[in-house]
N, C-alpha and C positions, 0 to 999 in steps of 0.2 A: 137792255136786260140788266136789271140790278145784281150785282155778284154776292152780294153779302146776302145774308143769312137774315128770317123775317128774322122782328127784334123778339116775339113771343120765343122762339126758337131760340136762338142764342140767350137767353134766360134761363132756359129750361138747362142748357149746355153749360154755361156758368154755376146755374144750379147746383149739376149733378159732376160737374167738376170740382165744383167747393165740397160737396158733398163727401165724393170721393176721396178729397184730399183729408177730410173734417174726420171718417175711419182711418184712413191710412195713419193719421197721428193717433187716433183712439188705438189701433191695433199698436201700433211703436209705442206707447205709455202704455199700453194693458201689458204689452212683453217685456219692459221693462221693469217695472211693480212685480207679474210673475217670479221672475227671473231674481228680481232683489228678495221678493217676498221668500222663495225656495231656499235662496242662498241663507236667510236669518233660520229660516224654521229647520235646516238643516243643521246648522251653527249651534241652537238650540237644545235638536235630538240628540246631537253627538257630547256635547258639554255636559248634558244631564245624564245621559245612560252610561257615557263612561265612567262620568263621576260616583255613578251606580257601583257599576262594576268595580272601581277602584275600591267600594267600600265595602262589596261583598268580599273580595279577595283580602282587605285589610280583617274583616270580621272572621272569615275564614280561619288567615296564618293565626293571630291573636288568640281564637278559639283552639288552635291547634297547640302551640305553646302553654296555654295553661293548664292542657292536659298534663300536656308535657312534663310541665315544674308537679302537679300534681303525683305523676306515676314514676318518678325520679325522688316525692318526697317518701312515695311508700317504700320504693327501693333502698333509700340510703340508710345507711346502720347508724350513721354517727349524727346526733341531736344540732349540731351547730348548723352540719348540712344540710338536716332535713328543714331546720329555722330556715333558712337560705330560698332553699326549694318553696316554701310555703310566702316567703316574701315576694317573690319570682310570680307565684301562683296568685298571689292579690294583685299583681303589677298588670298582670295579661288579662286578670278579670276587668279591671279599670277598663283597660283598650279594649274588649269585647263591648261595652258597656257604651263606648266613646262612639263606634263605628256602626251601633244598633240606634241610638240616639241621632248619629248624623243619617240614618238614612231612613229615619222618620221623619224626621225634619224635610225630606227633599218632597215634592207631590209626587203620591203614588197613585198607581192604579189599581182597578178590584185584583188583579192579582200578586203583586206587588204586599198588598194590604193584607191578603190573605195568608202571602209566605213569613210576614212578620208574626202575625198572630200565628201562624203553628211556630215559628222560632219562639216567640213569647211563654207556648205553653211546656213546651219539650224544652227550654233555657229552665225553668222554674224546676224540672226533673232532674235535671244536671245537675245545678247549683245543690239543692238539696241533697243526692247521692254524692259530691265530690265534699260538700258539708260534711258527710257522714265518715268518708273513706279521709278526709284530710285528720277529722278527729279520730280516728282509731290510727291512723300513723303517728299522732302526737301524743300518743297512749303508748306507743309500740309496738302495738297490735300488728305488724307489718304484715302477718301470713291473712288475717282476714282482711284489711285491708286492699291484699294485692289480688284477694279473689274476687273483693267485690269493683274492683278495676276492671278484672278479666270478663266477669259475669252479666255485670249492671251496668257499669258504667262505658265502655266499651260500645258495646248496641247503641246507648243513646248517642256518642258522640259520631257513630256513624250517621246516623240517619240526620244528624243534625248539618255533618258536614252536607248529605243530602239534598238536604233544604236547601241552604246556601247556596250550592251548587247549583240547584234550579234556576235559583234568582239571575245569576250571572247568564245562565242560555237564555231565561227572562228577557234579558235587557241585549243581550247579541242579537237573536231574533228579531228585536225591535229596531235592532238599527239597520241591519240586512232589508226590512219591510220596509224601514223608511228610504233607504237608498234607491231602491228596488223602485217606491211610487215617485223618487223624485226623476229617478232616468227617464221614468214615463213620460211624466206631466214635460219633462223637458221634449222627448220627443216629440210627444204631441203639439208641442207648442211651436217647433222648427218648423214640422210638417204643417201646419195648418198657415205661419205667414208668410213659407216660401211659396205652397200652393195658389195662394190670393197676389201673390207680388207677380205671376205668370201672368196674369190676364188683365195686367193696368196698362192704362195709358203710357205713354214718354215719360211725364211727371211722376206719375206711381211707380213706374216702373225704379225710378232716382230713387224716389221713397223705398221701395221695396229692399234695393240693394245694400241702402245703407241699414235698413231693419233686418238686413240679411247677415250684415257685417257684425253688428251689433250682436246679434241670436248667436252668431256662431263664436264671438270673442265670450260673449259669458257662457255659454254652452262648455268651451272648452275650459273655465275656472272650475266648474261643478263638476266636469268629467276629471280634471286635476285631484279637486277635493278626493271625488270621490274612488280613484285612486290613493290617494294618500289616508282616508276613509280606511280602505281595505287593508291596508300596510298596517295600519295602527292596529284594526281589531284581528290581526294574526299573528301578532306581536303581543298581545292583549294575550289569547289563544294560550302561546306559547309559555309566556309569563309565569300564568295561572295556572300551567299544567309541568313544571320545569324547576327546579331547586337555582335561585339564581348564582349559589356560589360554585356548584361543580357544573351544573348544565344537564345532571341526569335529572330522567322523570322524576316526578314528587310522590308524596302520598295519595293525594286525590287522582292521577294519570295511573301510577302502579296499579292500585285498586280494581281502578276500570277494564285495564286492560287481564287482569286478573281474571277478573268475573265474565269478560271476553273471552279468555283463551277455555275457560273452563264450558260454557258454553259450548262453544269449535270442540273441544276436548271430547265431550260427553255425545253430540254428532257422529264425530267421524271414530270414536273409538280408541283415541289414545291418550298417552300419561303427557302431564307437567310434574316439573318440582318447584318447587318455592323454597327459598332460604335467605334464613335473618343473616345477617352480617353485622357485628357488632367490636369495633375497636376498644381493643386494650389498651388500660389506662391512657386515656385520650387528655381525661381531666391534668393528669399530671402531665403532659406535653404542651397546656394551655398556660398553666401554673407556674413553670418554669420559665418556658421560652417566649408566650404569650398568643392574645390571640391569631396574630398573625401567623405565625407559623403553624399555628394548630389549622388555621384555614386551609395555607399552603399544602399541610398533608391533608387535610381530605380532600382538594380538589386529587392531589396525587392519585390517594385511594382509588376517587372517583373515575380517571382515567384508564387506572388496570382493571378493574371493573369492568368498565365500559369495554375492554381489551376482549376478557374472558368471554363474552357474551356474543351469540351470536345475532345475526341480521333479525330474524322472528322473536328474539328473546330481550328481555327487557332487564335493565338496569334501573335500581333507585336511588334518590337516598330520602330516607324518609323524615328525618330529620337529626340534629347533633351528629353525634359518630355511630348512627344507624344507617343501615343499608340494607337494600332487598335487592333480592335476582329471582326473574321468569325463566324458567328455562323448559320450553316447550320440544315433546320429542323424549323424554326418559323415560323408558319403560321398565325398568326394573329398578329396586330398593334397593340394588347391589352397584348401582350404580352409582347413587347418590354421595357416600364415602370416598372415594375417586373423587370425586368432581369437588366436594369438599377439599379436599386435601389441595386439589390444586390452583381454587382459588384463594388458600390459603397460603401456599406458595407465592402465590402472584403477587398479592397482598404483604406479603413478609420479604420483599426486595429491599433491601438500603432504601431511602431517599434523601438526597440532599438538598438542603436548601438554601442555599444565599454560604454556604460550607461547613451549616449543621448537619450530620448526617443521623437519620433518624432510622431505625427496625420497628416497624409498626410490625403489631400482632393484634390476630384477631378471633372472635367463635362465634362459630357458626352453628346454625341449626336448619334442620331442612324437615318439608313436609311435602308425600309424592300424593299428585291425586288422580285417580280416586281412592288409592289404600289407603291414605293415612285420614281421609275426609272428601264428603263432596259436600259442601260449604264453606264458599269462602272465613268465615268464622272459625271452623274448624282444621281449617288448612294453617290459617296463620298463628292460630293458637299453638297446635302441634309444633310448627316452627320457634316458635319462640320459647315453647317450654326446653327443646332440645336445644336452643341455641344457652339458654341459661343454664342447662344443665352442663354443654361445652365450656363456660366460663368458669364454672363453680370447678369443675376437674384442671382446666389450666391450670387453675388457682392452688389445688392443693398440692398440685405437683410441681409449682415453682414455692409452696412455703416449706417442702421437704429437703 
């Protein structure tokens, strides 16, 4: 009896053992290529959309500052400073101009494309209106001026930061979806060459482990990434919603949670207050000592601040030596003077620094809602006209 195998047979076996063997390397190159190919396109998403987002955030502060030097040129009495202020205000228009330009420059998408072009038409509204309110501050005009700040100019730069704002959940969004289809296609891709490395021969089997080895050493790089992926865009997150010299919310987080509480507010039936916070003569603390120490105290500020407030209630700083507080939970207007008083207390502690010791003063203005407005607009209007009205009385009561 011959023991071996016909010869037509063991062809066949040879065959479909080369065969076998000829996928098994197709499948170990096809998950390779995968695996590299996800790791580049991943490298790719992340490089580009943050780079996004770094530029919306840079367009954002930029846009936000040259408000700034703007409504600081209508405020100031004295011509040298408002010169100053107006030079400030060309400086930030440049950087708004730098950061719209670089992020045409990158490929966008139909929505991307579309958030530039409403930025495009609402920038030409701006520019024009801050045109008009810069020339009546350098006329002196400052009372018309500072109304059409209040009136006109105001709204747009809301809705402008708006814009902006999208673009950055824009490109979050986008990388969440991208992470999100890369976990998959990885999964799918483990699952599909452990399940085929089950059912091979001795040989495939060799094959299968070491393609198992392999899936699961890049498996765990892109699980790494995207880890570290996560970390960056909540840091990102935090960044974009966070004043990076004291740590309290910003303007754009304040705002939101604003128009949150007022919402929850108008539901369940009860009052907030909102109050400007605004430090005296700061300029002259910067002038003297420099900016460092001027930094020093407001982080100081920013701490007692933080102090006064509680867990549901928000601290800000909005920008320069301005500050906001949420204070959700006051139900009465009589309440509001108290609580003034005492985060002015809090505020008016010594501080020393490095063994300067400084007495910061400050005024405040507050607005309850819903008495004094239900409109964000008209909540921080009221605030601020009260809060200036607090500095203008400081004032005449320290020239007496």
């Amino acid at each position: 009896m011959n023991p071996q195998l016909p010869r037509r047979m063991t062809q066949q076996l040879l065959a479909g053992f080369a065969l076998l063997i000829v996928l098994m390397g197709g499948l170990i190159g096809d998950a390779v290529w995968q695996i590299g190919d996800l790791k580049e396109r991943m490298r790719d998403i992340v490089e580009l959309r943050n780079r996004k987002i770094q530029l919306a955030t840079d367009l954002q502060e930029a846009s936000y500052n040259r408000h700034n030097a703007l409504v600081y040129q209508a405020l100031a009495r004295d011509a040298f400073e408002r010169d100053d202020n107006f030079q400030q205000y060309i400086k930030w228009g440049y950087q708004v101009g730098l950061a719209r330009s670089a992020l045409k420059s990158l490929p966008l998408d139909a929505f991307e494309s579309a958030n530039l072009l409403r930025q495009d038409r609402l920038v030409a509204q701006i520019i024009d209106e801050q045109e008009r309110i810069s020339d009546l501050a350098a006329r002196s005009l400052m009372d018309e001026a500072r109304a059409r700040l209040a009136a006109d100019l105001r709204p747009l730069n809301l809705a402008y930061t708006e814009i902006v704002e999208a673009l950055r959940r824009h490109e979050r969004d986008l990388i969440h979806a991208a992470l999100e289809q890369t976990q998959q296609a990885t999964q799918n891709a483990i699952s599909l060459h452990l399940g085929l490395g089950g059912v091979l021969i001795l040989l495939a089997l060799v094959i299968s482990e070491t393609t198992r080895r392999l899936l699961r050493r890049h498996a765990l790089t892109i699980y790494e990434q995207m880890h570290q992926l996560e970390e960056v865009g909540t840091r990102l997150e935090h960044e974009s919603t966070h004043d990076p010299l004291t740590g309290l919310a910003n303007r754009v987080l304040f705002y939101r949670r604003l128009g949150e509480a007022m919402v929850h507010a108008a539901e369940e039936d009860f009052s907030l207050a909102v109050m400007y916070v605004d430090l005296d003569d700061f300029k002259q603390v910067n002038d003297l000592h420099g900016h460092a120490v001027g930094d020093a105290l407001l982080k100081a500020v920013a701490d007692r601040l933080h102090q006064v407030v509680r867990v549901a209630d928000t601290a800000a700083r909005l920008g320069g030596d301005e500050f906001a507080l949420l204070f959700v939970g006051v139900q009465e207007t009589s309440e509001c003077p108290p609580l003034c008083a005492k985060v002015e207390r809090k505020v008016g502690q010594p501080v020393d620094i490095g063994g300067l010791v400084l007495t910061p003063a400050c005024s405040i203005g507050y607005a309850l809602y819903p008495r004094d407005g239900n409109t964000l607009d008209t909540l921080l209007n009221v605030a601020d006209a009260r809060m200036y009205q607090a500095k203008r009385a400081r004032k005449a009561m320290r020239d007496k």
